[in-house]
C-alpha positions, 0 to 999 in steps of 0.5 A: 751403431755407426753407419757403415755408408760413405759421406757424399757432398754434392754441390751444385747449382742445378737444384729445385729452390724455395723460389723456383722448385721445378729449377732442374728436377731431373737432377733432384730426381737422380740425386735421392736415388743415392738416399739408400746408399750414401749419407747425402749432403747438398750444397747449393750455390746461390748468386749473391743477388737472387740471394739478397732478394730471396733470403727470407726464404732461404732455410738451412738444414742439416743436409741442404744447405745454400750458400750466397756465391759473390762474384762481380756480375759480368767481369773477370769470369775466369774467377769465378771459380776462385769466387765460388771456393772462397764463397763456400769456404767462408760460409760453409767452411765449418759444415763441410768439415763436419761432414767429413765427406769421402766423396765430393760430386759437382753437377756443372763444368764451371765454376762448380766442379773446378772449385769442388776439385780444389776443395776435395783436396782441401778436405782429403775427399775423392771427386767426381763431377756431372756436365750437362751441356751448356756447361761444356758448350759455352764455357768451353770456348773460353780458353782460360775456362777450358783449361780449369776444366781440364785440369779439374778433370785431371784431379777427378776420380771421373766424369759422367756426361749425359751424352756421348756428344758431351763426351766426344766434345770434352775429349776434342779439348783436352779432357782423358776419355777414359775418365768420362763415362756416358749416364743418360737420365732416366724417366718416372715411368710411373709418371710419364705414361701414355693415357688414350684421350678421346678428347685430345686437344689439337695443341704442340707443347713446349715446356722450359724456360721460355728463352731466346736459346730455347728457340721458343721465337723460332717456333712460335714464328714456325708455327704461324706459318701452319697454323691457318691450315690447321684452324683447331691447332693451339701452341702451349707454352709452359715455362718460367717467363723470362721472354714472356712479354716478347712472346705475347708482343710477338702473337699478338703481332701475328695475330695468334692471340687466340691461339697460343697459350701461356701457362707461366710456370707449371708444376712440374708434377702438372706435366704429365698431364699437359702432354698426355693431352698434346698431340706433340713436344717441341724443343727446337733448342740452340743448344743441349745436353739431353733435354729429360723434357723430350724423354718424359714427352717419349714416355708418354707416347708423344713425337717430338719436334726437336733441334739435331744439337748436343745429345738430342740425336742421340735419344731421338729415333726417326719412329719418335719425332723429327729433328731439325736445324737450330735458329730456323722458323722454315725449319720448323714449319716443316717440321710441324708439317712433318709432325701432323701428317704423320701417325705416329705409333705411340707404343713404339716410341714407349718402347724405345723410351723404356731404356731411360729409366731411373732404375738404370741411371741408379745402377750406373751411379752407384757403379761409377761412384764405387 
């Protein structure tokens, strides 16, 4: 009998790979939500250089597959959009025609959605695109970007954005709001729980990549400046190391060597457990979308110590944390001291992390996709 499902592409470069499998499991979470409904197809947009490094891992399937995206590396990024639709055209023209998809979903602002949008015209297919925050933030300040996202947006069936503050800044430049509807991500509930520890180690947890925009060299100097006070206080880092040698020249500098640990990257299936055993999350980001490490840390009963930028404000109630001013360690330090002098009440910030659930984020998908 022949499938009475619609065929969707989604194409994206926000997607766990053979060489980075936690790379944005939210997205990968959100997306075999569809399964049941759709016959879904992905493709993957990978740089040509990771490409080159990484072929001999790559293996394309019938539904994933991963494209080699060329584009000259840090110049004329204007194109780029046009680099990756020739990108794809050329290696996966043949597999998108197979596919003969009724819809086509980019999850990223630039370049993914503007080359989606001209290829949904190319294959008579409906489009849709997901921003995330970085997305809209940076790219958003270039002029010549802006305005490819707002004419993709004009070709779109609609937009979801994961915040209201992602929204409101996509309309101050240009975008129809009534295109854009707000889907916050969801949470596995039946991951992410609280677990009553009597041997609760007295750690802080950041969990991402462990870059300067992350405002991992903030926290870690913030941290410094309580940690004398609080001999038996440890701070984990749990993330991809991009920074990692500048963090270690850095504790070891501050004499923190004993008391910050590096972990590398974790599994994603691993953090439950790492904060259910902290006392507390820290995301003291330059800028985001709504980061779904601060929603698992709530589902787990655990304040956070989070930056007020992008949707986090949002998300993050006075009863479930602290909210602080990006770029700043004196920030940060009183943010800590606000975390570890306070009791918190962890069935509260449970139940305010109930709403973030995947069940919901499904139902508003399917609806906006209809």
């Amino acid at each position: 009998m022949k499938s009475t499902k619609k065929n969707l592409i989604i194409i994206t470069n926000l997607y766990p790979l053979p060489w980075e499998p936690n790379r944005a499991v939210f997205n990968k979470q959100q997306f075999s939500l569809l399964n049941d409904n759709f016959n879904k197809n992905l493709l993957i947009p990978v740089a040509f250089i990771t490409w080159l490094k990484h072929r001999k891992c790559i293996i394309q399937s019938d539904d994933i597959r991963y494209v080699p995206y060329f584009y000259p590396p840090k110049f004329g990024r204007r194109f780029y959009s046009f680099f990756l639709f020739i990108s794809m055209l050329i290696h996966s023209g043949k597999w998108i025609a197979k596919k003969k998809a009724d819809i086509m979903l980019a999850s990223w602002a630039y370049p993914e959605a503007v080359a989606t949008a001209w290829l949904s015209k190319l294959y008579k297919a409906n489009f849709f695109f997901k921003v995330h925050g970085s997305d809209i933030n940076n790219h958003g300040k270039y002029p010549a970007r802006a305005k490819q996202i707002i004419k993709a947006s004009k070709t779109s069936q609609g937009i979801i954005s994961v915040s209201t503050a992602l929204k409101n800044k996509m309309i101050s430049f240009g975008v129809e709001g009534n295109k854009i509807q707000v889907i916050y991500n969801g949470v596995d509930h039946s991951r992410f729980f609280f677990k009553s520890n009597t041997s609760l180690k007295q750690s802080i947890l950041f969990v991402g990549n462990l870059k300067q925009s992350k405002g991992v060299f903030e926290l870690l100097k913030g941290f410094h400046k309580v940690a004398n006070k609080h001999p038996d206080l440890n701070l984990i880092f749990a993330g991809p190391d991009h920074t990692n040698k500048a963090l270690m020249k850095l504790a070891a500098k501050l004499d923190l060597e004993e008391k910050v640990v590096f972990l590398g990257c974790v599994d994603h299936r691993e953090i439950p457990l790492l904060m259910q055993n902290s006392i507390a999350v820290a995301l003291p980001s330059y800028n985001e979308g709504v980061p779904n490490v601060l929603l698992e840390a709530m589902a787990c009963g655990k304040p956070v110590l989070a930056t007020s930028v992008g949707g986090i404000p949002e998300i993050i109630k006075s009863y479930c944390g602290v909210l602080i001013k990006p770029k700043n360690e004196i920030a940060v330090k009183k943010g800590l001291e606000k975390i570890l002098s306070h009791e918190w009440e962890s069935d509260k910030i449970i139940n305010h992390s109930l709403q973030f659930s995947w069940e919901r984020n499904k139902k508003q998908l399917l609806d906006f996709l209809s």
